[in-house]
PQR file with spaces between the fields and no chain letter, atoms N, CA, C, O and H, PARSE charges and radii, in Angstrom:
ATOM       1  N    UNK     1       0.838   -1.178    0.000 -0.4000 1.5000
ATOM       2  CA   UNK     1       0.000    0.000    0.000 -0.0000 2.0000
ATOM       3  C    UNK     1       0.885    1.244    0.000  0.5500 1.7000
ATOM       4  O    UNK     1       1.843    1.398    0.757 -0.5500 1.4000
ATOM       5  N    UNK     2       0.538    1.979   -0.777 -0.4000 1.5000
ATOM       6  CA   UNK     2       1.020    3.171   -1.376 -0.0000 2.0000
ATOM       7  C    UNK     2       0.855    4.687   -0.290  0.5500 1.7000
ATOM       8  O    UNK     2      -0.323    5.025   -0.396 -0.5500 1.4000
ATOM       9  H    UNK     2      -0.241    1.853   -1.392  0.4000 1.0000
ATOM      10  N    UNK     3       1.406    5.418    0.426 -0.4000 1.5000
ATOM      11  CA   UNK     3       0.908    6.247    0.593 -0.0000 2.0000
ATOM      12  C    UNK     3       0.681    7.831    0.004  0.5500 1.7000
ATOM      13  O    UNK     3       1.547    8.527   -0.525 -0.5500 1.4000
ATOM      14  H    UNK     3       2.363    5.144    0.513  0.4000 1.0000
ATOM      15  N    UNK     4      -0.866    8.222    0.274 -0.4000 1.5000
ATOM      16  CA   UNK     4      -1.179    9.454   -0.505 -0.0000 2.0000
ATOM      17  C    UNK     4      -0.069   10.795   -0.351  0.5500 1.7000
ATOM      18  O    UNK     4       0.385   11.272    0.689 -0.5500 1.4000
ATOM      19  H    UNK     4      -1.570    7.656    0.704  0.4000 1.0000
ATOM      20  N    UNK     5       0.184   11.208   -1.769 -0.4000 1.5000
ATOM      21  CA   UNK     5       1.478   12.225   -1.615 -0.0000 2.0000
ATOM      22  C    UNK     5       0.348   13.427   -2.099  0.5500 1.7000
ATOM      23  O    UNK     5      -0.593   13.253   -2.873 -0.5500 1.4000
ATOM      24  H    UNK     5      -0.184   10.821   -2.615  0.4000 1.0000
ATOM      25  N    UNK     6       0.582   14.199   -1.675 -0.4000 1.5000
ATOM      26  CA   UNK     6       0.313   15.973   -1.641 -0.0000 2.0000
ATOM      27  C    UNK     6       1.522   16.872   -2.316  0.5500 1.7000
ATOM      28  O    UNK     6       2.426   16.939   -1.483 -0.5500 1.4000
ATOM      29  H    UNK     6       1.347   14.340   -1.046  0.4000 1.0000
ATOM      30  N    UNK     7       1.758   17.358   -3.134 -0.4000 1.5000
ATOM      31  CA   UNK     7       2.507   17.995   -3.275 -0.0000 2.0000
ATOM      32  C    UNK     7       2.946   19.203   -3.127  0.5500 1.7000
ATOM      33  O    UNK     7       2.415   19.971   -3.930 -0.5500 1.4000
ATOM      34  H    UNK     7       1.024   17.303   -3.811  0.4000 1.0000
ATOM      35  N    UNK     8       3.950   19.856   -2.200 -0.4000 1.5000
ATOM      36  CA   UNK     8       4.342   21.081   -1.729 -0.0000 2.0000
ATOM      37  C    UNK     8       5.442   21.952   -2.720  0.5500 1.7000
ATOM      38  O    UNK     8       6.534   21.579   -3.147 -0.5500 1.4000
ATOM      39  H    UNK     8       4.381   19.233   -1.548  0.4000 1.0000
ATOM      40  N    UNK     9       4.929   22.889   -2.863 -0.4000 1.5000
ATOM      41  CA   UNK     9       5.667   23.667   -3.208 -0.0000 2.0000
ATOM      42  C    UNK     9       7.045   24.480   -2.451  0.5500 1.7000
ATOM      43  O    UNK     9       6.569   25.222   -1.592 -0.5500 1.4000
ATOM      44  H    UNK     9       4.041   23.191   -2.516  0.4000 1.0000
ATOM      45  N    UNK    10       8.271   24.576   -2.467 -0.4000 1.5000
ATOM      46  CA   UNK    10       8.770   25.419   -1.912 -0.0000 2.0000
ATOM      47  C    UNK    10       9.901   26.087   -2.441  0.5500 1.7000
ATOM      48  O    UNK    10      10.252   25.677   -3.547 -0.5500 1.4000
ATOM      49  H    UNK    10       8.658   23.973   -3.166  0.4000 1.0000
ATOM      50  N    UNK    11      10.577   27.023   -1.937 -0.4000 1.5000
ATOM      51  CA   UNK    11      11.910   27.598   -2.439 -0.0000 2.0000
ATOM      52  C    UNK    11      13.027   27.134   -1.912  0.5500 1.7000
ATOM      53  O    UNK    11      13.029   26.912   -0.701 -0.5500 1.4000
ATOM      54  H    UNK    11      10.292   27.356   -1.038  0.4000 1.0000
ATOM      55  N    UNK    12      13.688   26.996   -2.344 -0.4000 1.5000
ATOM      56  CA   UNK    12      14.940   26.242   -1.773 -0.0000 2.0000
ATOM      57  C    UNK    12      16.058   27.338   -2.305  0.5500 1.7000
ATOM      58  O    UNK    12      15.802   27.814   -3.412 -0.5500 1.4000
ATOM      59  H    UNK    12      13.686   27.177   -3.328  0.4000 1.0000
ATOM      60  N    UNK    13      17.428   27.861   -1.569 -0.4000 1.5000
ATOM      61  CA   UNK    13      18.513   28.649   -1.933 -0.0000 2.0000
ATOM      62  C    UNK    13      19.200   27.623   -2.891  0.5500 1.7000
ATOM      63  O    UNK    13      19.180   26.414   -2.660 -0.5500 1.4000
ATOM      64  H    UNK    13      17.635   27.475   -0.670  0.4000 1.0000
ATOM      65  N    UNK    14      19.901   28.262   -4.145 -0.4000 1.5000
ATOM      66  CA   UNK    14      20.763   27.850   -4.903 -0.0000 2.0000
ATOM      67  C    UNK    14      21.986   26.905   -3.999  0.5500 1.7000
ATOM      68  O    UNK    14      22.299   25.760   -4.327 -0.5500 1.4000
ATOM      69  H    UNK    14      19.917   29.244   -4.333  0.4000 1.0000
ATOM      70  N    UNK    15      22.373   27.387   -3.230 -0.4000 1.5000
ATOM      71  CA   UNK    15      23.383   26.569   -2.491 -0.0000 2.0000
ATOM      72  C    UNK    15      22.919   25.241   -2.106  0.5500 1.7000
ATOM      73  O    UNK    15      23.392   24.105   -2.142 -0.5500 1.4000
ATOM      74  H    UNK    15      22.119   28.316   -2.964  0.4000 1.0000
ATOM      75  N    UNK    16      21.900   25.743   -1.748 -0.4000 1.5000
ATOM      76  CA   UNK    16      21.504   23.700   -1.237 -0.0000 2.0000
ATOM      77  C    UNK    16      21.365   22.989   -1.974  0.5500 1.7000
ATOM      78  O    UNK    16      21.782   21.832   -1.913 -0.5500 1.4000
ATOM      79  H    UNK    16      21.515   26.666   -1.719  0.4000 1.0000
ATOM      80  N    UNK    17      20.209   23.893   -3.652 -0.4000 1.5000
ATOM      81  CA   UNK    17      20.326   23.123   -4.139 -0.0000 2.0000
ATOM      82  C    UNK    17      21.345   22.050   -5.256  0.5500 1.7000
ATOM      83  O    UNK    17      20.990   20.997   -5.786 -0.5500 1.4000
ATOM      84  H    UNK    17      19.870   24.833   -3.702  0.4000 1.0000
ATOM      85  N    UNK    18      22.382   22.597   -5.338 -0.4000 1.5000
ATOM      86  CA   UNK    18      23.372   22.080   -5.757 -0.0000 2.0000
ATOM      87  C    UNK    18      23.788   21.406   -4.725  0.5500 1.7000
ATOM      88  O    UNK    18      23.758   20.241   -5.122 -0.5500 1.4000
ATOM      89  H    UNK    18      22.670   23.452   -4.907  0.4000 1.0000
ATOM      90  N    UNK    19      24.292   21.406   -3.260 -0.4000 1.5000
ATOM      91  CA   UNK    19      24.572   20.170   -2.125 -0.0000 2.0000
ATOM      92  C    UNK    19      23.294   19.260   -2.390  0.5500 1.7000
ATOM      93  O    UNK    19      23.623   18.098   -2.149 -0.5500 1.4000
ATOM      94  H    UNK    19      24.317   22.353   -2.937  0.4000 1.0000
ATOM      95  N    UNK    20      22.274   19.317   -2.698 -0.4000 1.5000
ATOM      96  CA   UNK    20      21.601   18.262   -2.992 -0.0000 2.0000
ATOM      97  C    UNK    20      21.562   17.401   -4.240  0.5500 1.7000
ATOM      98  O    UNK    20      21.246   16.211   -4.241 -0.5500 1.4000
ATOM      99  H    UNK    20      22.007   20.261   -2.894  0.4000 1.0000
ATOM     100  N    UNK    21      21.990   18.272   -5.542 -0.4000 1.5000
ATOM     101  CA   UNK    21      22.530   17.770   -6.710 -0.0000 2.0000
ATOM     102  C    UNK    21      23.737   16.656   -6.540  0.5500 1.7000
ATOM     103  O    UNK    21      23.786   15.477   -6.892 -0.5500 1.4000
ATOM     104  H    UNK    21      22.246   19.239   -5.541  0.4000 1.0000
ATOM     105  N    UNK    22      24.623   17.438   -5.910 -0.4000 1.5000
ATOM     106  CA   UNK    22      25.571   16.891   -5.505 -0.0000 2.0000
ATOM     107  C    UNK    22      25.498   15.242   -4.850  0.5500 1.7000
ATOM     108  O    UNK    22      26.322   14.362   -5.098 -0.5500 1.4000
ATOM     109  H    UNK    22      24.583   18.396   -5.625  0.4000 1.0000
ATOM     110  N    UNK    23      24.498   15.128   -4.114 -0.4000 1.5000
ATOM     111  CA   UNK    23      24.161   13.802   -3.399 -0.0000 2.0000
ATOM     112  C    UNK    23      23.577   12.772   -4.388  0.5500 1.7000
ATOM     113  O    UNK    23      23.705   11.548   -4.367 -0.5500 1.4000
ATOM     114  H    UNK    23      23.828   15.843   -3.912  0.4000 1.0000
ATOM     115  N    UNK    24      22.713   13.773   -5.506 -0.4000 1.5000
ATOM     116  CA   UNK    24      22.179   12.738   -6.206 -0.0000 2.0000
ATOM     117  C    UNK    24      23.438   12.408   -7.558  0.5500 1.7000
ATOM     118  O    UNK    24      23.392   11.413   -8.283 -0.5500 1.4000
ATOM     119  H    UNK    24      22.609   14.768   -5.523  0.4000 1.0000
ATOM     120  N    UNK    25      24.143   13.135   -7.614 -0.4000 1.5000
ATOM     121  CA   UNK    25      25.302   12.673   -8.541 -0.0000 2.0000
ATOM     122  C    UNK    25      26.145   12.006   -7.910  0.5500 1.7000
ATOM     123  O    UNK    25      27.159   11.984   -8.609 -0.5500 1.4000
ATOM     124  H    UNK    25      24.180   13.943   -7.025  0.4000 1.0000
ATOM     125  N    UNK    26      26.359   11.258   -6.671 -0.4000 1.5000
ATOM     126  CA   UNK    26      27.311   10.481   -6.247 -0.0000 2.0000
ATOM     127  C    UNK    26      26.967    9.494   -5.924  0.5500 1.7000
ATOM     128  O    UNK    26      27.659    8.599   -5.441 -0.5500 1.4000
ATOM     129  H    UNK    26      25.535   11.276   -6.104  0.4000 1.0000
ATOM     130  N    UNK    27      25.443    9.486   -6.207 -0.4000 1.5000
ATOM     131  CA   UNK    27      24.614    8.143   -6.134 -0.0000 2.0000
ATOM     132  C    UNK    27      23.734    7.538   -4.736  0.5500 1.7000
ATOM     133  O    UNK    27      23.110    6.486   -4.604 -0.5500 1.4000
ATOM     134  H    UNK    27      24.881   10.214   -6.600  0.4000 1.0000
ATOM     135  N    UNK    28      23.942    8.525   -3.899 -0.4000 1.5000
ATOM     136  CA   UNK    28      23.457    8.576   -2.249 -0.0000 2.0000
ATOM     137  C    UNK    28      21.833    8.951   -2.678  0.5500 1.7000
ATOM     138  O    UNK    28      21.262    8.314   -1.794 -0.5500 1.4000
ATOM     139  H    UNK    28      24.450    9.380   -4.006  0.4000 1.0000
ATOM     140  N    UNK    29      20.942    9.467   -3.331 -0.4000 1.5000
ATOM     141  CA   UNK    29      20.065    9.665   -4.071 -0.0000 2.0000
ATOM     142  C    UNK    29      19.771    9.318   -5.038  0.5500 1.7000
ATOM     143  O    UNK    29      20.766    8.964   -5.671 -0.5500 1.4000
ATOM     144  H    UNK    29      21.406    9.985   -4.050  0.4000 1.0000
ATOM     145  N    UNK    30      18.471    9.154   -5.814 -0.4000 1.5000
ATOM     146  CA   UNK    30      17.983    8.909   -7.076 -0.0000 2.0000
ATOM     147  C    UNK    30      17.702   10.306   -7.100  0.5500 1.7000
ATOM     148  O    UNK    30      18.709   10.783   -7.623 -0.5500 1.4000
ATOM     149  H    UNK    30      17.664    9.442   -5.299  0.4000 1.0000
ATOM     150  N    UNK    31      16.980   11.167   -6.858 -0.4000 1.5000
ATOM     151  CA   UNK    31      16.409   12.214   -7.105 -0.0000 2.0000
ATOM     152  C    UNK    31      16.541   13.465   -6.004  0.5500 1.7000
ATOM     153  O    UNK    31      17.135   13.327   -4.934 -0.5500 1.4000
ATOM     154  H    UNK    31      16.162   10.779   -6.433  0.4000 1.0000
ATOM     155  N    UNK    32      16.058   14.394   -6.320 -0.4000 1.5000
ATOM     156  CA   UNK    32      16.105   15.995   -5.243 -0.0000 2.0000
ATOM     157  C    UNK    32      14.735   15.376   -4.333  0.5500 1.7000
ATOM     158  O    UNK    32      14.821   15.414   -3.106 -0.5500 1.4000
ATOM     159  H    UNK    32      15.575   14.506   -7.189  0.4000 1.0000
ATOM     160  N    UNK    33      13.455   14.798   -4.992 -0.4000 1.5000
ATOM     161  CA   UNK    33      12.556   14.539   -4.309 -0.0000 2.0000
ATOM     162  C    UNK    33      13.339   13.537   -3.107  0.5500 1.7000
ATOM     163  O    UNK    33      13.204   13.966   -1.961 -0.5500 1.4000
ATOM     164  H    UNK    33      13.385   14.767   -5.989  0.4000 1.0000
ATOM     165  N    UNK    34      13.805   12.787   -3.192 -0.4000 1.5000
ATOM     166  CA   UNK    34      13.888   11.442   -2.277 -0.0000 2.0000
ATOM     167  C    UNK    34      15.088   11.903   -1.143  0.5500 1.7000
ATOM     168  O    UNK    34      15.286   11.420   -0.028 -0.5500 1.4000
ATOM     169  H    UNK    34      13.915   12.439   -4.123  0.4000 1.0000
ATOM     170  N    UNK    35      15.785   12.969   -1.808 -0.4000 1.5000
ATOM     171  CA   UNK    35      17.174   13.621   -0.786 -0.0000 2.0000
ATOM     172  C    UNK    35      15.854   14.671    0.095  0.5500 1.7000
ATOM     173  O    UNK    35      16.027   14.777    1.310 -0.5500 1.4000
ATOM     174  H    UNK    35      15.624   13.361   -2.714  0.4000 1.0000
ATOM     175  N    UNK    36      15.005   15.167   -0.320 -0.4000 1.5000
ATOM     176  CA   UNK    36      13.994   16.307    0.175 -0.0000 2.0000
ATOM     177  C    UNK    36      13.353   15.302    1.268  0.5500 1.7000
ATOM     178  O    UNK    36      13.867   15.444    2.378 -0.5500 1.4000
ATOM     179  H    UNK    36      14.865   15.081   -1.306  0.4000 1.0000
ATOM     180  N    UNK    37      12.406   14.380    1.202 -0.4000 1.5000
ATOM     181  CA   UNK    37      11.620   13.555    1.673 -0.0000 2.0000
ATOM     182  C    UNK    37      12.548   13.205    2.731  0.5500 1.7000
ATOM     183  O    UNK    37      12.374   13.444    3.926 -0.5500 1.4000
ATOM     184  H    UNK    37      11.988   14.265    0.301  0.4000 1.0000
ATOM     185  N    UNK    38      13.713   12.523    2.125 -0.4000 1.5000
ATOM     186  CA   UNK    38      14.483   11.630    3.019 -0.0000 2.0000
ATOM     187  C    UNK    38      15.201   12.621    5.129  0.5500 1.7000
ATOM     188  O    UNK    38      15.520   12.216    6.246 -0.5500 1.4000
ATOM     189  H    UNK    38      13.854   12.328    1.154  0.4000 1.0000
ATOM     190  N    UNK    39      15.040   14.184    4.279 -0.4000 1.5000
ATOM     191  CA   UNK    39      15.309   15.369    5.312 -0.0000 2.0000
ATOM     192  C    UNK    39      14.325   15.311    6.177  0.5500 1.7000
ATOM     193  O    UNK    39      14.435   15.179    7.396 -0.5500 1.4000
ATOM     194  H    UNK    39      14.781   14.514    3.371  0.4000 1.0000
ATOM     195  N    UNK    40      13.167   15.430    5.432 -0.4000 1.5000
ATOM     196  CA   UNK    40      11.906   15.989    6.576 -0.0000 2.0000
ATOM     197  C    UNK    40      11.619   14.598    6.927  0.5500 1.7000
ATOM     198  O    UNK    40      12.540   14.540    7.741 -0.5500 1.4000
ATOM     199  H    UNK    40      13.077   15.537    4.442  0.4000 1.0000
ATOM     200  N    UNK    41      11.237   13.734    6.969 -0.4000 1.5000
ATOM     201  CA   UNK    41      11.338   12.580    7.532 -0.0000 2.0000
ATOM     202  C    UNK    41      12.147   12.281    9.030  0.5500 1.7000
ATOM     203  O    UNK    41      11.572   11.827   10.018 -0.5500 1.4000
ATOM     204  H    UNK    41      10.489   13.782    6.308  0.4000 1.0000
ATOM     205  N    UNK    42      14.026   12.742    8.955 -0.4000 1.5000
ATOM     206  CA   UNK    42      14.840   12.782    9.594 -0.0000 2.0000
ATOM     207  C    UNK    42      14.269   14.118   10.925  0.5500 1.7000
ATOM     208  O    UNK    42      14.323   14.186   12.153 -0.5500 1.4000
ATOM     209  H    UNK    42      14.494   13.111    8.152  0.4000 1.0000
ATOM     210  N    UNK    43      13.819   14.881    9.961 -0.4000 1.5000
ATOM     211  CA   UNK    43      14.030   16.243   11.111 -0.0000 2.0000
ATOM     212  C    UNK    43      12.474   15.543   12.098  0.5500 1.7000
ATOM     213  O    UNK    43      12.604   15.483   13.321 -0.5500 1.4000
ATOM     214  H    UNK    43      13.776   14.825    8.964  0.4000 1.0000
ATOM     215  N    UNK    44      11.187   15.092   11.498 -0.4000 1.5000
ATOM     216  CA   UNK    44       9.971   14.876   12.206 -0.0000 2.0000
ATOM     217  C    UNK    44      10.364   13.660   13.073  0.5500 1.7000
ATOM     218  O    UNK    44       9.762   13.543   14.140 -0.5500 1.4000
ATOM     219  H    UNK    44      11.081   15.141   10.504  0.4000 1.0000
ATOM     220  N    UNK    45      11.407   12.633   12.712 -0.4000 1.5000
ATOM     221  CA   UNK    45      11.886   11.982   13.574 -0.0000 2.0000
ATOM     222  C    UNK    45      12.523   12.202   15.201  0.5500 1.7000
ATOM     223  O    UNK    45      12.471   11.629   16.289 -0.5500 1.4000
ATOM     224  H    UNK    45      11.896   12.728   11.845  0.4000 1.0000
ATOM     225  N    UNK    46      13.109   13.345   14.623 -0.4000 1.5000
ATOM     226  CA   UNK    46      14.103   13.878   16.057 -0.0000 2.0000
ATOM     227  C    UNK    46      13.351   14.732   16.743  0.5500 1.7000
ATOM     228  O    UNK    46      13.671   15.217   17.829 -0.5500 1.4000
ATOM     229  H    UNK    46      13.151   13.810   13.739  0.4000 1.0000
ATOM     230  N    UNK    47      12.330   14.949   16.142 -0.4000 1.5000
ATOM     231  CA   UNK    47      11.135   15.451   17.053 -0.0000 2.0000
ATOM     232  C    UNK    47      10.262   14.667   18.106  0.5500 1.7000
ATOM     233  O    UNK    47       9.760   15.016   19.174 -0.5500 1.4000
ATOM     234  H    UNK    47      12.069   14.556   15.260  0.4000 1.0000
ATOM     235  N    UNK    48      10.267   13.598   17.481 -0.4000 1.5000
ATOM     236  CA   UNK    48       9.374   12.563   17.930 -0.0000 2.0000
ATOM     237  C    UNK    48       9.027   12.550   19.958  0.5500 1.7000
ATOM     238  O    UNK    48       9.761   12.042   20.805 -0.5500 1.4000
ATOM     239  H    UNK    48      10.675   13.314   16.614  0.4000 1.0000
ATOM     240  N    UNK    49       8.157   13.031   20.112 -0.4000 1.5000
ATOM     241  CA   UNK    49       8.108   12.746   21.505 -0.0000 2.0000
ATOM     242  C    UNK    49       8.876   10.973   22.031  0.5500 1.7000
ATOM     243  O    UNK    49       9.865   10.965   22.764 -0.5500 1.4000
ATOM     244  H    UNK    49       7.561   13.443   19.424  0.4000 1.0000
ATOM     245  N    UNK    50       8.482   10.138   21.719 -0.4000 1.5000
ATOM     246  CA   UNK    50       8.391    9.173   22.043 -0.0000 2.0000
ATOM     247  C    UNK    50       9.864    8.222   21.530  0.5500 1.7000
ATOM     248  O    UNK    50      10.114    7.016   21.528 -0.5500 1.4000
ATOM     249  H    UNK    50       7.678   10.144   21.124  0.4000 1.0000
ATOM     250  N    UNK    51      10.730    9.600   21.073 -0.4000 1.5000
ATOM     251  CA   UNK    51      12.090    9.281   20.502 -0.0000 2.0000
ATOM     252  C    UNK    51      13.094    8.505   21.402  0.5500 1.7000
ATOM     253  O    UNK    51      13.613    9.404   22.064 -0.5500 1.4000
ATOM     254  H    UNK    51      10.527   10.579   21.075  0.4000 1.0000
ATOM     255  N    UNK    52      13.485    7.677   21.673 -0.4000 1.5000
ATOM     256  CA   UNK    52      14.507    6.996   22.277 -0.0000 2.0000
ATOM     257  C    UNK    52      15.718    7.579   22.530  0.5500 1.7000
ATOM     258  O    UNK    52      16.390    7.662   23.559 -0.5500 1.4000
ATOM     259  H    UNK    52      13.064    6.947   21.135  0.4000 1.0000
ATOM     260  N    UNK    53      15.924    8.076   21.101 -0.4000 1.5000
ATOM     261  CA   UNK    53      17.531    8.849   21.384 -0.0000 2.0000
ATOM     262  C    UNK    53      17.278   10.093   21.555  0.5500 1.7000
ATOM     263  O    UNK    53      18.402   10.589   21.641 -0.5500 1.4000
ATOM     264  H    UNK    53      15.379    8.008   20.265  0.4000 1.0000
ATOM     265  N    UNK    54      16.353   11.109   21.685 -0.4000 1.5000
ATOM     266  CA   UNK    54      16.321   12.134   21.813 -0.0000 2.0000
ATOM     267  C    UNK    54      16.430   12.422   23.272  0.5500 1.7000
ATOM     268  O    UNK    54      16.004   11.573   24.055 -0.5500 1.4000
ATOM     269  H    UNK    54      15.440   10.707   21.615  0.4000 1.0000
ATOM     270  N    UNK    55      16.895   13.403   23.672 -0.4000 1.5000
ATOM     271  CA   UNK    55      18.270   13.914   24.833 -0.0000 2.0000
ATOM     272  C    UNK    55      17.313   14.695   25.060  0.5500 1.7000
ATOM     273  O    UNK    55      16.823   15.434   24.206 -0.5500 1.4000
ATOM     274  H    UNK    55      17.241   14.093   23.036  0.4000 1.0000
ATOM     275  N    UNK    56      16.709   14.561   26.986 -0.4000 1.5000
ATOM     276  CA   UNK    56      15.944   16.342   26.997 -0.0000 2.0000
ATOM     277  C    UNK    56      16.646   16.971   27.312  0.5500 1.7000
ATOM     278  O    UNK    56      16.400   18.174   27.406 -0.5500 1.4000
ATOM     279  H    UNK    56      17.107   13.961   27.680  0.4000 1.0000
C-alpha cells in the first residue's frame, strides 16, 4: 500500500540546491525529491516525543 502524496511547493537557496545535486550525482540519491523527503522525515523523527535517542 502506497501512501497518498500531496505535493508542496517550496523555495529552496541555490546553495543547497546544488549540495543536494551533488548527493544525487554520487549516487546517495535517485532524485532531489527522495534527498527532500528523506530530510523531513529525519528532522519529524528527532522530534518525535516518544524518541529513544532524543536527549531532553
Amino acid at each position: 500500500m502506497t501512501a497518498k502524496t500531496i505535493l508542496v511547493k517550496i523555495r529552496i537557496p541555490e546553495y543547497l540546491i546544488k549540495k543536494i545535486d551533488n548527493l544525487q550525482e554520487r549516487g546517495i540519491y535517485t532524485s532531489r525529491t527522495e534527498v527532500i523527503l528523506d530530510s523531513v522525515r529525519r528532522l519529524v523523527f528527532a522530534y518525535r516525543t516518544d524518541n529513544p535517542l532524543k536527549i531532553a
